[in-house]
C-alpha positions, -999 to +999 in steps of 0.1 A: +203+027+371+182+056+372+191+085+392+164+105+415+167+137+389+153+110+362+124+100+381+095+121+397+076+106+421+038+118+426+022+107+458-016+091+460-045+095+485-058+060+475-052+030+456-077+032+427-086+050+395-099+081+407-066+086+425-047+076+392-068+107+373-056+130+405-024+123+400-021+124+366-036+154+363-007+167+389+016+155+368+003+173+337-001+203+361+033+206+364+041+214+331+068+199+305+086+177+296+063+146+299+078+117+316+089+087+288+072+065+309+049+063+341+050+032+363+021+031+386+015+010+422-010-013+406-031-014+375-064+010+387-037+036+394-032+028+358-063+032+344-070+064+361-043+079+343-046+063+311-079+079+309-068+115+322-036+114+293-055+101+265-082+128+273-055+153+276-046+144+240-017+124+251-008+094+232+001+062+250+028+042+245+040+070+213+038+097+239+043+080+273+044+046+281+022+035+308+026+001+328+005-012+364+010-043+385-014-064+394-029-076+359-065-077+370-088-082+344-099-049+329-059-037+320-062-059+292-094-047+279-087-004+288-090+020+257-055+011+254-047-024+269-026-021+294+011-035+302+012-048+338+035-067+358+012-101+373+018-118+406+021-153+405-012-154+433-020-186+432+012-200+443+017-174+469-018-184+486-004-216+483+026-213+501+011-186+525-017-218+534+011-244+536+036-218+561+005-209+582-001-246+586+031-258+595+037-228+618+003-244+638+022-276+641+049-269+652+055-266+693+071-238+705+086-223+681+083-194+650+108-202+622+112-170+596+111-179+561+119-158+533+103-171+501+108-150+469+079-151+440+088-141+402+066-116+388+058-118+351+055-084+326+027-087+308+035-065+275+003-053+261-001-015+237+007+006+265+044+001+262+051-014+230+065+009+202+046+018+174+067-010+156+055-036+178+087-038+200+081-037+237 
């Protein structure tokens, strides 16, 4: 794995793009060398930086590759689609609905379950090399 001298953390006000351009712009701030690769909390985070690096001159993915999570819509259709990791939603409203009910019928009692989801990485440009290879 990675060890905390390979990673830098930068810390956000908000969850959405304008925040993503703040801290991007941090991160430029504090000078070289660029990261390889920046991994943000969901995809607006994302696209907020994406826009701040590509007007900084920045290249993404040749420069730094850039992934989000969430897949909404709009990563795929950014300046530079975005890579993203997607939650499978549908299935956990499902099973959110189904635990909620069954919790209501049952008397006297609260049962913890631990259900685990697998998320899916959507590889789009921003973290595929410039020979196609993700």
């Amino acid at each position: 794995g990675l060890g905390r001298d390979a990673m830098r953390e930068v810390a956000v006000g908000a969850m959405n793009a304008r925040s993503g351009q703040e801290a991007a712009r941090r991160l430029l701030e504090a000078g070289p060398p660029l990261p390889d690769a920046i991994f943000c909390a969901n995809d607006l985070l994302a696209l907020g930086v994406l826009r701040v690096l590509l007007q900084a001159g920045i290249k993404v993915p040749t420069d730094v590759a850039l992934i989000g999570y969430d897949d909404i819509e709009f990563s795929a259709a950014a300046a530079v689609p975005l890579s993203s990791v997607r939650q499978p939603t549908y299935q956990l409203g499902r099973i959110a609905t189904e635990l909620l009910l069954e919790e209501c019928d049952t008397a006297g009692g609260h049962a913890h379950q631990q259900v685990m989801f697998q998320p899916e990485l959507v590889v789009r440009e921003s973290s595929r090399s410039p020979g196609g290879a993700s």
